[in-house]
N, C-alpha and C positions, 0 to 999 in steps of 0.2 A: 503591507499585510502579508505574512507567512499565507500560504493558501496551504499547500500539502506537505507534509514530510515523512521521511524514510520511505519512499516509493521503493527503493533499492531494498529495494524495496522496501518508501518512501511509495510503501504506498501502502516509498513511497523511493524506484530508482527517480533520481536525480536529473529532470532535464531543464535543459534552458532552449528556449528559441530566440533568433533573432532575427527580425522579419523585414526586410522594405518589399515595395509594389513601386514597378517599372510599367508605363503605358507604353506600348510596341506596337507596330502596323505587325500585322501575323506575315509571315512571307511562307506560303503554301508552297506544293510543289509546284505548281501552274498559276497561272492569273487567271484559267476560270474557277482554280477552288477558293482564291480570294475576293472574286465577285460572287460566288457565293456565299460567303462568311456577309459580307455588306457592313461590317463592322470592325473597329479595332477591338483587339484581346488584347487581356493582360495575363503577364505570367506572374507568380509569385514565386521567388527565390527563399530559401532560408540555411539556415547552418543548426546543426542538431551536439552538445553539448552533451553526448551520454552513448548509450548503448543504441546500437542500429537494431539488433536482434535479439531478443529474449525467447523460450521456449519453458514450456511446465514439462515438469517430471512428477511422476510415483515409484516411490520405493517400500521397500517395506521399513518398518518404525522407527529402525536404525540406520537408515539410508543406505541399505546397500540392495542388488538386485534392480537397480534405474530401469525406468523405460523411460518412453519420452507420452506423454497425453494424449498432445496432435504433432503434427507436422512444425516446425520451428519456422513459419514462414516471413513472424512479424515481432510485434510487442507483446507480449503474453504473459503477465506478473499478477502477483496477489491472489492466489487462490484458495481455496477455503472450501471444508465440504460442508454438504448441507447433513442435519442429523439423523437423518435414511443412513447415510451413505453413498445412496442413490446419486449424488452429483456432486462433480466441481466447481465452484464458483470462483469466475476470476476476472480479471479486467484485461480487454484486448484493446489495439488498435491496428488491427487487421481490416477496418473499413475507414479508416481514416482516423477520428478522435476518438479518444478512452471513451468504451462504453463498457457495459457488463456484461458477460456470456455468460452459460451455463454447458455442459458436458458433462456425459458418464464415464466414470474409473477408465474403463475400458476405450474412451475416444469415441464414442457413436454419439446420436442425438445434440450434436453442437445446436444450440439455440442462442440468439439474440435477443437480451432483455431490457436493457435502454438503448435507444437512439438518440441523442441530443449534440450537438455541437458545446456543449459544455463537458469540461473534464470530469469523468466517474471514475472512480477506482474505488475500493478496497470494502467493497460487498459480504455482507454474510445473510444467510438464511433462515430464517422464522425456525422456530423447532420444530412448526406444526407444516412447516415450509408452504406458508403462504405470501408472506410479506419478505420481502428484499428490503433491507437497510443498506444504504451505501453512500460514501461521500459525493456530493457532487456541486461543483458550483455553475450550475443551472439559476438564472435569475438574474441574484446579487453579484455575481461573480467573484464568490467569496465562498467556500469551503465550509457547506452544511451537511447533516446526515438529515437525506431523507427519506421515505420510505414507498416502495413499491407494491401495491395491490395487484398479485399478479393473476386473478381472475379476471378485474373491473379495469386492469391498468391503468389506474388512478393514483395518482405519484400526492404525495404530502410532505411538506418540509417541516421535520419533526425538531428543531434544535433553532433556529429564525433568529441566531448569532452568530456571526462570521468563526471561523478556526475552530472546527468540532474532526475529529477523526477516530478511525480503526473503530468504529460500532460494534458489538459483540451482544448479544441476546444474551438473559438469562434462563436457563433450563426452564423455567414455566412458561416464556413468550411475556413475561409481562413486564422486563423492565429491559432497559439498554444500554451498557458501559460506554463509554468511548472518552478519549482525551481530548485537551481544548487548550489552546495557549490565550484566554480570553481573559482577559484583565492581568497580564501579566507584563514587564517591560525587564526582559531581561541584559536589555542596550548592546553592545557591540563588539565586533569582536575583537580581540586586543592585538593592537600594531607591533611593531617591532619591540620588544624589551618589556614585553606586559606593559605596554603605550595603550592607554581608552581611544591616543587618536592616531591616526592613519588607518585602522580598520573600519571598509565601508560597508562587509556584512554586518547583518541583524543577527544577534544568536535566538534562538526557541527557546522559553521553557514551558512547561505543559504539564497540567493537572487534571486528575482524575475525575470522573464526573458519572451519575449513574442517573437515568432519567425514564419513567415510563413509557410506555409504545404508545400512550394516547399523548404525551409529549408535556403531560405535570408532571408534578413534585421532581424539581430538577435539585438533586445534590450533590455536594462535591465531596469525594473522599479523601485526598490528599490536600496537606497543605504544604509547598513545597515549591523552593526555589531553581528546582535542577527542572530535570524532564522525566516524566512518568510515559508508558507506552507501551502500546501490544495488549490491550488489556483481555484476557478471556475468566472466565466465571466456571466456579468448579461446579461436578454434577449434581452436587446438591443445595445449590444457591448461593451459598454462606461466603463464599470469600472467592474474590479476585483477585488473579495474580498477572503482575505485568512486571514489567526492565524501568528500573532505576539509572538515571546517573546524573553526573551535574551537567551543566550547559554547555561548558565549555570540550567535558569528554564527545555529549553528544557530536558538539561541531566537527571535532577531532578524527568522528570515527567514518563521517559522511565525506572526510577530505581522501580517504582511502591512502596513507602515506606509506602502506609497504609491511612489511613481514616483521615487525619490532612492535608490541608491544603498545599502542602509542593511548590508548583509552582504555576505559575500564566501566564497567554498569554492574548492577548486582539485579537478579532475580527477586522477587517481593510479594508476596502476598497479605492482602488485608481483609481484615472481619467488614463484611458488609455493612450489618447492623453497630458494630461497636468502634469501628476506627480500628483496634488491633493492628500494628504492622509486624510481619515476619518477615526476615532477611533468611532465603533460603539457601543463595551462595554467598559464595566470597571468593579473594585473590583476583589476579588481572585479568584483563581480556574485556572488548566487548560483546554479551550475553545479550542477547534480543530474542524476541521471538518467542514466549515461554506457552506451553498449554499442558492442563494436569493430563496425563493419562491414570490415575487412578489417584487414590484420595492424601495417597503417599509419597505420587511419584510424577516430575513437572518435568516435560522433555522443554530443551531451547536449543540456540543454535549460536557459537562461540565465532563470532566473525573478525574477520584481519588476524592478524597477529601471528604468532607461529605454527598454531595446529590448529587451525580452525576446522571446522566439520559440526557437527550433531552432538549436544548431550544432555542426562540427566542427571535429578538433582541428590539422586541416591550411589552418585558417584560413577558409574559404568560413560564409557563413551559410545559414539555410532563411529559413522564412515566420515572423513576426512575430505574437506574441500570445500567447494564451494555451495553454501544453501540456502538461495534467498527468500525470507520469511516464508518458512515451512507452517503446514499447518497438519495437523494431526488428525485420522482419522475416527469416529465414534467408537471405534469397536479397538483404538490404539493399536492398530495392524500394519496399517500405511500413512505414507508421510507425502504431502506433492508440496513440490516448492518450483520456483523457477529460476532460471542461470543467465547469464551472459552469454553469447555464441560468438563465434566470428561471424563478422560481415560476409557476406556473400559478394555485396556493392559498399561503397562510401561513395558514391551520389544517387541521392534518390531521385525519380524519374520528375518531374514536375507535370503536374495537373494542368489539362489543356479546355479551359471553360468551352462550353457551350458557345456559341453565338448567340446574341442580342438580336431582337429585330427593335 
């Protein structure tokens, strides 16, 4: 089972773990700190398949002017603001596994809003900024959207089918986008020479789905063999617009093969109520990321290929480089996304348990 994708955000950036557990006598600095321990430790080793460091940025709309949020210390991806203004919402692992924070424009007020040993990511905020929607597979261990009561903190899993993602409110608080690759078998990915076999990845494809906050009338808006994604809801309800592509661009674009060209998605929007689909771009490139800033005008973010950076669908560009899922501010001013960094270390320090008695 697919659990998250596009963390890279894939989220959904792209990790893999791979984990053994070794039993070890601890050898302290002395043999009275090891008659004190009175027990064997374990250590856990791992190797990490992706980025050491990520950090958020804001800029303004067109990404230039960067500052940096907080401090670049950890994993810090997927942000999103809440519709004040008033806050960023993003997923850390600055305490150990993806939870959700919260933070103001300016860096003050960092707050911690789930703790779970299950992976959360890719969080948005109520309109009326009471409820947290956000992926988590808490439970099942399987990739639901659920929802965060953040007076009662009283958590409800609003979707109770594995593969649901990127949740987005609609402008009243009463309904909820997000994608799902649920009943879907888009098989494998193709080996040498468009071979079905010798490839042992799964490929994604993912459709549309819009479902109330009380967690009825679940519908699906697209019918469709590629991958739908990103979904946000324009200011006046009526139409969603997310990144198109086929399965195989998707896989393409998540391989990251270099400065050519190698995938392609189109921007998209549809009529809520009627199906309508509108194809807002075209030509190459992969296009992700899309959110309207006015009822005419859809910023995204043109990633790999030869110029990638910031753009809109009325033709103008932003700043150039790197911008991983950027999200747009209410008032279309500023833009915060997060990047890759250099390592500081490539070995992380390993966790030294407690003693047992």
């Amino acid at each position: 089972m697919r659990i998250l994708h596009q963390r890279s955000t894939c989220a959904l950036l792209a990790l893999a773990l791979a984990a053994f557990i070794c039993s070890t006598a601890w050898r302290g600095a002395s043999n009275t700190s090891q008659a004190q321990a009175g027990a064997t430790r374990n250590r856990i080793a791992f190797t990490r398949i992706g980025p050491i460091r990520t950090g958020l940025f804001i800029a303004d709309a067109d990404g230039r002017n960067e500052k940096p949020v907080l401090p670049a210390e950890s994993l810090d991806y997927n942000a999103s603001f809440s519709t004040d203004g008033r806050w960023i919402i993003f997923t850390s692992e600055r305490a150990g596994s993806a939870d959700i924070y919260r933070v103001h424009p300016d860096g003050s007020g960092l707050e911690r809003l789930t703790s779970d040993p299950a992976y959360e990511d890719q969080a948005a905020l109520s309109p009326d900024g009471s409820t947290l929607a956000f992926v988590s597979t808490r439970g099942s261990g399987m990739a639901d959207i659920w929802l965060l009561d953040l007076a009662t903190h009283k958590y409800r899993n609003l979707t109770n089918h594995p593969s649901n993602f990127r949740p987005s409110w609609s402008p009243d608080g009463k309904w909820i986008a997000f994608t799902s690759d649920r009943d879907t078998h888009p098989g494998r990915v193709s080996g040498a020479g468009g071979s079905t076999h010798g490839g042992f990845e799964f490929l994604q494809s993912t459709n549309l789905y819009v479902i109330s906050a009380d967690g009825g009338r679940l519908r699906q808006l697209t019918q469709t063999s590629g991958f739908a994604g990103s979904p946000k809801w324009s200011a006046d309800g009526r139409r969603i617009v997310y990144y198109e592509s086929s399965v195989q661009e998707s896989w393409d674009s998540r391989r990251r093969l270099g400065p050519t060209e190698t995938a392609m998605s189109q921007i998209v929007s549809v009529d809520v109520e009627q199906g309508e689909r509108k194809q807002l771009t075209g030509g190459p490139g992969m296009k992700v990321s899309p959110q309207w800033l006015s009822a005419s005008r859809v910023a995204y973010v043109k990633k790999q290929g030869s110029d990638p950076g910031l753009e809109f669908t009325l033709g103008e560009k932003g700043a150039r480089g790197e911008f991983r899922n950027p999200a747009w501010s209410p008032d279309a001013t500023h833009v915060v996304y997060h990047r890759e960094l250099q390592a500081e270390r490539h070995w992380m320090t390993p966790i030294r348990p407690a003693a047992t008695n």
